[in-house]
Backbone as a ProteinNet text record, in pm:
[ID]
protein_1_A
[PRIMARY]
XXXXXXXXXXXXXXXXXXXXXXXXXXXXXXXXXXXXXXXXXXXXXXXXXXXXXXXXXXXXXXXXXXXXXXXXXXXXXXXXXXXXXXXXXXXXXXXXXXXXXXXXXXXXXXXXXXXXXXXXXXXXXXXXXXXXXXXXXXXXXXXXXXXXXXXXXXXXXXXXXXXXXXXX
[TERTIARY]
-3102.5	-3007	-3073.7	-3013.8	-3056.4	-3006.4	-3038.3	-3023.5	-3004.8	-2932.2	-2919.1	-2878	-2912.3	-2876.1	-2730.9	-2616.9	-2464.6	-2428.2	-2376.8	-2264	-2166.1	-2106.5	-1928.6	-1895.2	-1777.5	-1702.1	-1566.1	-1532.6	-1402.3	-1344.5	-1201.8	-1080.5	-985.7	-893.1	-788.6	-681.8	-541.5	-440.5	-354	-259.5	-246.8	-81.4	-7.6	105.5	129.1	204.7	248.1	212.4	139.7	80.3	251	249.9	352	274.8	330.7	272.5	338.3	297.9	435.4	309.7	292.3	240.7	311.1	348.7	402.3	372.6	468.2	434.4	393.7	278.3	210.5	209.4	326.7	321.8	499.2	608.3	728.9	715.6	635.5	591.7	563.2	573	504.8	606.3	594.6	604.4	497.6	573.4	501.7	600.9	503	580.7	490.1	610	526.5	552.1	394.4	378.6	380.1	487.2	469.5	435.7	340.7	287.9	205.5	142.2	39.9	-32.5	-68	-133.1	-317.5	-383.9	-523.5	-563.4	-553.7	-608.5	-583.1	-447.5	-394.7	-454.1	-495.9	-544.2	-644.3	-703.4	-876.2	-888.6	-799.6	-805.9	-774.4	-697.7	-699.1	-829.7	-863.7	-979.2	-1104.2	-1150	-1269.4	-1199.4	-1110.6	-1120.8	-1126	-1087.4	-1040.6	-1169.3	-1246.7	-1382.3	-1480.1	-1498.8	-1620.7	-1729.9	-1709	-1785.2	-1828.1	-1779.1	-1797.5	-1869	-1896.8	-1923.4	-1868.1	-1734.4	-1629.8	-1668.1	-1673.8	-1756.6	-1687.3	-1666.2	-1596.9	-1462.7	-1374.4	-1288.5	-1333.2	-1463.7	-1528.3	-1568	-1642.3	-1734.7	-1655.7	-1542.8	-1411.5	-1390.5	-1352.7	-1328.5	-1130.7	-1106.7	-955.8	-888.3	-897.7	-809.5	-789.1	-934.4	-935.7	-870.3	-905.3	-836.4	-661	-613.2	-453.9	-413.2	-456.1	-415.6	-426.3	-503.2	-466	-326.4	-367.1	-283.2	-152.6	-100.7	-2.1	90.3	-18.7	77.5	168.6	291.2	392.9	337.6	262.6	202.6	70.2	84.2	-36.2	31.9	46.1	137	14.1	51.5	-12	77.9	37.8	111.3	57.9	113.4	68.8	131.5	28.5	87.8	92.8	194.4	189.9	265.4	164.8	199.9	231.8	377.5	446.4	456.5	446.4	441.4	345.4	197.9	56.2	53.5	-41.3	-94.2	-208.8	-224.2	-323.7	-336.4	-340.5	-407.1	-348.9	-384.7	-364.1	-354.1	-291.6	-303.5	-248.2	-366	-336.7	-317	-164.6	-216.9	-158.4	-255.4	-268.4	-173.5	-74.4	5.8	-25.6	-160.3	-156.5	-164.9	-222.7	-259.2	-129.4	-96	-0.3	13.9	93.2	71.3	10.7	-54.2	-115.3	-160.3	-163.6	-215.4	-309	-388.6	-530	-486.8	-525.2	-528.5	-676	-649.3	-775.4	-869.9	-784.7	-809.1	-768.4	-787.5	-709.5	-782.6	-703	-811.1	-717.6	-805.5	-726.7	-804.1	-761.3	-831.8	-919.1	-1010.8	-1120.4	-1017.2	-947.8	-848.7	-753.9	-727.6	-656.9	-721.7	-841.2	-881.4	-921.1	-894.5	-920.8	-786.3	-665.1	-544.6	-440.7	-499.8	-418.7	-316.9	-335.6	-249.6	-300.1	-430.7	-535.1	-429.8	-373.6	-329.5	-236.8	-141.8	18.1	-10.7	-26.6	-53.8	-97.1	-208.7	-212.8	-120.3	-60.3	80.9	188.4	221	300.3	283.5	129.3	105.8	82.1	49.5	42.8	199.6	287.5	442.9	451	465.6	550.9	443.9	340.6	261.3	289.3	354.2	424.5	574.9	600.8	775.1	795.4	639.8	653.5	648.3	630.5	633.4	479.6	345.5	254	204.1	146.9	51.1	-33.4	-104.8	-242.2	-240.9	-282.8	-318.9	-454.9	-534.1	-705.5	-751.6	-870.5	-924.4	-1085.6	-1104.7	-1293.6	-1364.6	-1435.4	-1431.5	-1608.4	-1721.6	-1833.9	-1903.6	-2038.8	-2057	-2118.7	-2072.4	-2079	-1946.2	-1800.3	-1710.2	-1721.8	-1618	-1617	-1585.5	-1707.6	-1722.2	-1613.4	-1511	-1406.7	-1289.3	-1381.2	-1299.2	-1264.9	-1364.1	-1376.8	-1298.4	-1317.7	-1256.7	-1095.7	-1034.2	-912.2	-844.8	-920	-857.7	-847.8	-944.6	-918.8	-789.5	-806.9	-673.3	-552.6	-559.8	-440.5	-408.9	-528.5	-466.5	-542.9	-616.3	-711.3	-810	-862.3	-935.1	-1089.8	-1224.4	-1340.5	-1327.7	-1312.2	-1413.1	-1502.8	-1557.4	-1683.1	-1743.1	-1957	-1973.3	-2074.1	-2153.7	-2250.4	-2356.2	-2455	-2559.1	-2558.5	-2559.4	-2608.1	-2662.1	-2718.8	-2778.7	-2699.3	-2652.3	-2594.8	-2650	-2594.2	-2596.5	-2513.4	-2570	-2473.9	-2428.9
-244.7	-348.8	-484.5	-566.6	-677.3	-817.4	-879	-985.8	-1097.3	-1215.7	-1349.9	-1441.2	-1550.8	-1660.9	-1714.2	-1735.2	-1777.5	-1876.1	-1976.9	-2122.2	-2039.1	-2049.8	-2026	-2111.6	-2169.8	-2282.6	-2192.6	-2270.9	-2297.2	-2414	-2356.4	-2471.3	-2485.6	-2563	-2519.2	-2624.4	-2625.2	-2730.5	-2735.9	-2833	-2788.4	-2894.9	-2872.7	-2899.9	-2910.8	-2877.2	-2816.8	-2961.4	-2908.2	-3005	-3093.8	-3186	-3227.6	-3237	-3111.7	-3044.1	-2998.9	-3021.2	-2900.1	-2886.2	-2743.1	-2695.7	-2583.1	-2608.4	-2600	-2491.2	-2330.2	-2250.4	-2208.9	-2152.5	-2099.9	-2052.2	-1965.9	-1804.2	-1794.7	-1789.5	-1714	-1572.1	-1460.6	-1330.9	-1368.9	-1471.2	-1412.4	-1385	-1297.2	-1252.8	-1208	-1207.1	-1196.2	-1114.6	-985.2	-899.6	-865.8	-864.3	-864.3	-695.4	-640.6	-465.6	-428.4	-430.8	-351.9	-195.2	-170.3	-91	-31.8	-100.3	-10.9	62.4	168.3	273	161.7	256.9	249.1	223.5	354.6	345.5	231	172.5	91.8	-41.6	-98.6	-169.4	-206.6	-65.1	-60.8	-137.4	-60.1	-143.4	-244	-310.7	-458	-542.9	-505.4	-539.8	-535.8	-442.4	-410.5	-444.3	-451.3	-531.6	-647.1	-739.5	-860.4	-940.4	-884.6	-924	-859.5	-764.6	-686.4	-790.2	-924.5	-1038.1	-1108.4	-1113.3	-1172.9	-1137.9	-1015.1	-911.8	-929.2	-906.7	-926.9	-735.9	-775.6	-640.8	-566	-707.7	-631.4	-546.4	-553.8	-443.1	-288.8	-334.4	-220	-73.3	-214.6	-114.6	-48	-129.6	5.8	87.3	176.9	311.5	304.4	433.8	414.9	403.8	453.5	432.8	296.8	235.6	114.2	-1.2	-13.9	-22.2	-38.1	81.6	138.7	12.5	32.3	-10.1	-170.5	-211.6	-384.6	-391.9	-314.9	-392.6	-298.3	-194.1	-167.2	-203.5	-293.6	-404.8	-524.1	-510.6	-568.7	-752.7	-786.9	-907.8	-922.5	-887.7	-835.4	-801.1	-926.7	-866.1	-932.6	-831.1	-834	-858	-999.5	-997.3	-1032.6	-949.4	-898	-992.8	-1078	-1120	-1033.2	-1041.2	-986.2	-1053.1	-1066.8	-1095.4	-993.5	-994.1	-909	-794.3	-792.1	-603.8	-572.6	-666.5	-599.1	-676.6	-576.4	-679	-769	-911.5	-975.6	-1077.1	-1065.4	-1125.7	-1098.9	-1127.5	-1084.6	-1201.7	-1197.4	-1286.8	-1195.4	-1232.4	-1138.8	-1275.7	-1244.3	-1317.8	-1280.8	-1275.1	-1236.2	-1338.7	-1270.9	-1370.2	-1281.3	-1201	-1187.4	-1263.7	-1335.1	-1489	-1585	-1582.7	-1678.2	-1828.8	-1872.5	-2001.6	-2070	-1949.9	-1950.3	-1843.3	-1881.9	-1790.9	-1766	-1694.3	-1700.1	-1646.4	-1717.2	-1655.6	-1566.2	-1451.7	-1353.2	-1307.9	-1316.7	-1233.4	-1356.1	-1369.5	-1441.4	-1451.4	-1389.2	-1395.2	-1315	-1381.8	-1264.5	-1177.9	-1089.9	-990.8	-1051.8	-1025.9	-1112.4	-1137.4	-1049	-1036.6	-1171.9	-1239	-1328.6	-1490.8	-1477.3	-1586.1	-1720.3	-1834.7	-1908.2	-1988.7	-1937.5	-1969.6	-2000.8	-2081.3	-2150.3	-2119.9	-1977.5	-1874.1	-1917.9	-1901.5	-1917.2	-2075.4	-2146.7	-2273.4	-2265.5	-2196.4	-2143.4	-2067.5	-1951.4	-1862.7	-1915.3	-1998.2	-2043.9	-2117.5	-2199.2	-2290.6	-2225.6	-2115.4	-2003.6	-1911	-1943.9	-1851.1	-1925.7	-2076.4	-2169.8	-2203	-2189.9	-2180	-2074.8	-1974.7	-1867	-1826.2	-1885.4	-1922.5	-1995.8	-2137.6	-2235.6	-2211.3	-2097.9	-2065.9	-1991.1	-1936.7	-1874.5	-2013.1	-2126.4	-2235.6	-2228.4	-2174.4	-2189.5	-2337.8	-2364.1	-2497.6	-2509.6	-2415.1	-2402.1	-2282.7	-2322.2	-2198.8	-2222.2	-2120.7	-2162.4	-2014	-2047.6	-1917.5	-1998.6	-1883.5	-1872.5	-1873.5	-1949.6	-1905.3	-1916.9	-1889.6	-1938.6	-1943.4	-1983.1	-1962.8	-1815.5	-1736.5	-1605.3	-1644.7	-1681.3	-1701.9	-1747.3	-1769.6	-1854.5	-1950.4	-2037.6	-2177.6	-2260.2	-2213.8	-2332.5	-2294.7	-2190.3	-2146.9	-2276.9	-2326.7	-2438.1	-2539.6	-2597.5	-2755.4	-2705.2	-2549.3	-2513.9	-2538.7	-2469.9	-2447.6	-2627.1	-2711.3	-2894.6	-2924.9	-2880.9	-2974.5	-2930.2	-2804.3	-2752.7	-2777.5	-2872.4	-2959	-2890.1	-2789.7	-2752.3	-2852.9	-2872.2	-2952.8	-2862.3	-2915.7	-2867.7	-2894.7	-2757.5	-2786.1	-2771.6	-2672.2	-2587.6	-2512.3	-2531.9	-2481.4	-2394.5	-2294.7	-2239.9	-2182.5	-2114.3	-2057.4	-1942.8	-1820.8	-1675.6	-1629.6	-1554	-1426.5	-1279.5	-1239.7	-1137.5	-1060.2	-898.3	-827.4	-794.1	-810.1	-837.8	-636.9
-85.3	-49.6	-68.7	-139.4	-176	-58.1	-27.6	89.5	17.4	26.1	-82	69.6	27.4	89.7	88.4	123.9	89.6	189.6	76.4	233.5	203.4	344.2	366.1	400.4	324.9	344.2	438.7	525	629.3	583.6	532.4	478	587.8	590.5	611.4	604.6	617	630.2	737.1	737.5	913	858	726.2	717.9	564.5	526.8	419.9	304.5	143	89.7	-27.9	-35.3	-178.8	-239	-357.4	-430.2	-539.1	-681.9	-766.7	-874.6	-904.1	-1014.8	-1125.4	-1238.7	-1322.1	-1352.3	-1387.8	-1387.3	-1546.4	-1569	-1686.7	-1799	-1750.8	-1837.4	-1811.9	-1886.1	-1838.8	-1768.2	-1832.9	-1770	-1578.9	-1550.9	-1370	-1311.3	-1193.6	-1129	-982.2	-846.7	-755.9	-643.3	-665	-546.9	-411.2	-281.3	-218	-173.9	-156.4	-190.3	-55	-6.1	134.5	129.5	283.3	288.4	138.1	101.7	-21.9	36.8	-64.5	-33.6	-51.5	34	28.2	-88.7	-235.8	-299.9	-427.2	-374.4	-456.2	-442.5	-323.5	-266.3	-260.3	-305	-330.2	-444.9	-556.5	-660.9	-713.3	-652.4	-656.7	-613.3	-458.7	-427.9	-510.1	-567.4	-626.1	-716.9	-867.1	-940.2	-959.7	-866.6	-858.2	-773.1	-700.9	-617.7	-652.3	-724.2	-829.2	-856.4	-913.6	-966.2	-883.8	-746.9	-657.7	-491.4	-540.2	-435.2	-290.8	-304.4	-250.5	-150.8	-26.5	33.5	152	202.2	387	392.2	304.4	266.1	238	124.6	54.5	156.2	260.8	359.1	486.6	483.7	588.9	560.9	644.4	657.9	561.6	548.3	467.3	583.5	719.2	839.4	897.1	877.5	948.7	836.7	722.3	619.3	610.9	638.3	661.8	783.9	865.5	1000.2	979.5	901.3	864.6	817.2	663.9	552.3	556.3	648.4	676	802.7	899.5	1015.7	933.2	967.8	891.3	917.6	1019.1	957.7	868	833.2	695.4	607.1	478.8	369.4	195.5	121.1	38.7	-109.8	-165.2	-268.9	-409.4	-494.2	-635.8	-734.5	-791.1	-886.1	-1052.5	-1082.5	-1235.3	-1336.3	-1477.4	-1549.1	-1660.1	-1714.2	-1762.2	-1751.5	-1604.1	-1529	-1477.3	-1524	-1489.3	-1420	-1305.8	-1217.6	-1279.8	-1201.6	-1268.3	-1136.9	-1035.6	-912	-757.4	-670.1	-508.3	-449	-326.3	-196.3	-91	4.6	119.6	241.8	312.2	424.5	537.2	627.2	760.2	854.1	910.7	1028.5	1155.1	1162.4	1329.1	1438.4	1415.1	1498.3	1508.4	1671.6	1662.1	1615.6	1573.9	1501.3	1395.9	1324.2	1255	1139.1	1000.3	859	828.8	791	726.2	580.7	455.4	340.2	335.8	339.1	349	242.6	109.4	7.3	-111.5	-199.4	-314.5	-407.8	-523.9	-613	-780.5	-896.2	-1024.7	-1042.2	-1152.5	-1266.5	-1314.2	-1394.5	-1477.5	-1595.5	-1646.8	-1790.2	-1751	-1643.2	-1665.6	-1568.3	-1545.7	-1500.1	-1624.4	-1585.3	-1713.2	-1715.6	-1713	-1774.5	-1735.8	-1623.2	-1535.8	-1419.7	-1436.4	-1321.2	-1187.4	-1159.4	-968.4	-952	-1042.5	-954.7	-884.8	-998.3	-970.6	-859.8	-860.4	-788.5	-662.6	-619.8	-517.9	-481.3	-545.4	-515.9	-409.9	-532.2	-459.3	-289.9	-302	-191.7	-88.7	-110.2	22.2	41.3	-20.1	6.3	70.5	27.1	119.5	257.3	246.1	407.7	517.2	414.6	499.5	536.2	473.2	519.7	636.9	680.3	814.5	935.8	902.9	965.7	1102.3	996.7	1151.2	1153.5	1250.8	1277.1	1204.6	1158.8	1044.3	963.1	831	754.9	716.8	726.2	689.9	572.9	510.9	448	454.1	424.7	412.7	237	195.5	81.1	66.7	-60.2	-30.2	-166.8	-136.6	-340.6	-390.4	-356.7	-432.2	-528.9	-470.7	-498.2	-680.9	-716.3	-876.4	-860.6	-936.6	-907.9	-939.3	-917.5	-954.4	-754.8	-752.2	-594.8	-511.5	-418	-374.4	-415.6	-544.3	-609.8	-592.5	-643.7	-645.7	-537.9	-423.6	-257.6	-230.1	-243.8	-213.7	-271.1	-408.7	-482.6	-448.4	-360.2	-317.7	-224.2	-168.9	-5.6	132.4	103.7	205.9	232.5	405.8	433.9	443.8	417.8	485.7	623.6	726.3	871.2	921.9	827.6	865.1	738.8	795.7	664.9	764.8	662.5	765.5	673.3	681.2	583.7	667.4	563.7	615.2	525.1	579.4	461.6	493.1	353	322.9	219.4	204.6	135.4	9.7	-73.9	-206.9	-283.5
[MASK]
++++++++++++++++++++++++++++++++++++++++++++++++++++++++++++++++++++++++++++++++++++++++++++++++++++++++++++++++++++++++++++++++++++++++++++++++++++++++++++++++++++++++

């Protein structure tokens, strides 16, 4: 097991950004996958955080796993371009008054091409349609270096940063 040094950045916004980003591709589409199965989930996860050693999903159990992303405030949504999937957003409304974007992220096959903007656009909307006080996510530099600058221009604030050491 290898140990690395990582900042985690703490974003967050605390009222909906004016905002319009122009969508990309005619092909998108964004469904939201209630109740997915585990293994479906897996694979989004591990494809889409593979590069990023995207882990704390990895290392749950499939029960403990189930019991998140099948509580109806825990919804998971698939973006696809022309049928395929080609990115995620997971966001958590257990917390009263509040969102966490948990997960967000593409395929490697479609990063580059202007989708992570849209896509985030989209997903800080239908966050803000649940009407909480704050929506926040965690992001850090394992992440892809354009993570960070994306989540700002989309109107997330820095509150918090921290240094850990993790296992990659």
């Amino acid at each position: 097991m290898e140990l690395v040094d990582v900042t985690v950045f703490y974003l967050e916004m605390h009222a909906p950004p004016k905002r319009a980003v122009a969508r990309p591709h005619d092909g998108l589409t964004v469904i939201h996958a209630q109740n997915p199965t585990v293994p479906y989930y897996r694979f989004l996860y591990d494809s889409i955080g593979r590069d990023y050693h995207w882990l704390s999903r990895r290392k749950m159990t499939d029960e403990k796993l189930a019991s998140i992303i099948h509580d109806p405030l825990d919804e998971l949504h698939v973006l696809q371009v022309d049928g395929t999937p080609a990115g995620m957003a997971e966001l958590d409304r257990r917390q009263l008054d509040e969102v966490e974007l948990v997960q967000f992220g593409l395929m490697p096959e479609y990063v580059g091409q202007g989708l992570g903007k849209w896509f985030l656009q989209w997903t800080v909307e239908k966050a803000w349609s649940y009407e909480p006080k704050r929506l926040w996510l965690h992001t850090c530099t394992l992440d892809h270096r354009v993570a960070l600058p994306l989540y700002q221009k989309a109107g997330f604030t820095l509150y918090e940063e921290e240094e850990i050491r993790r296992e990659l």
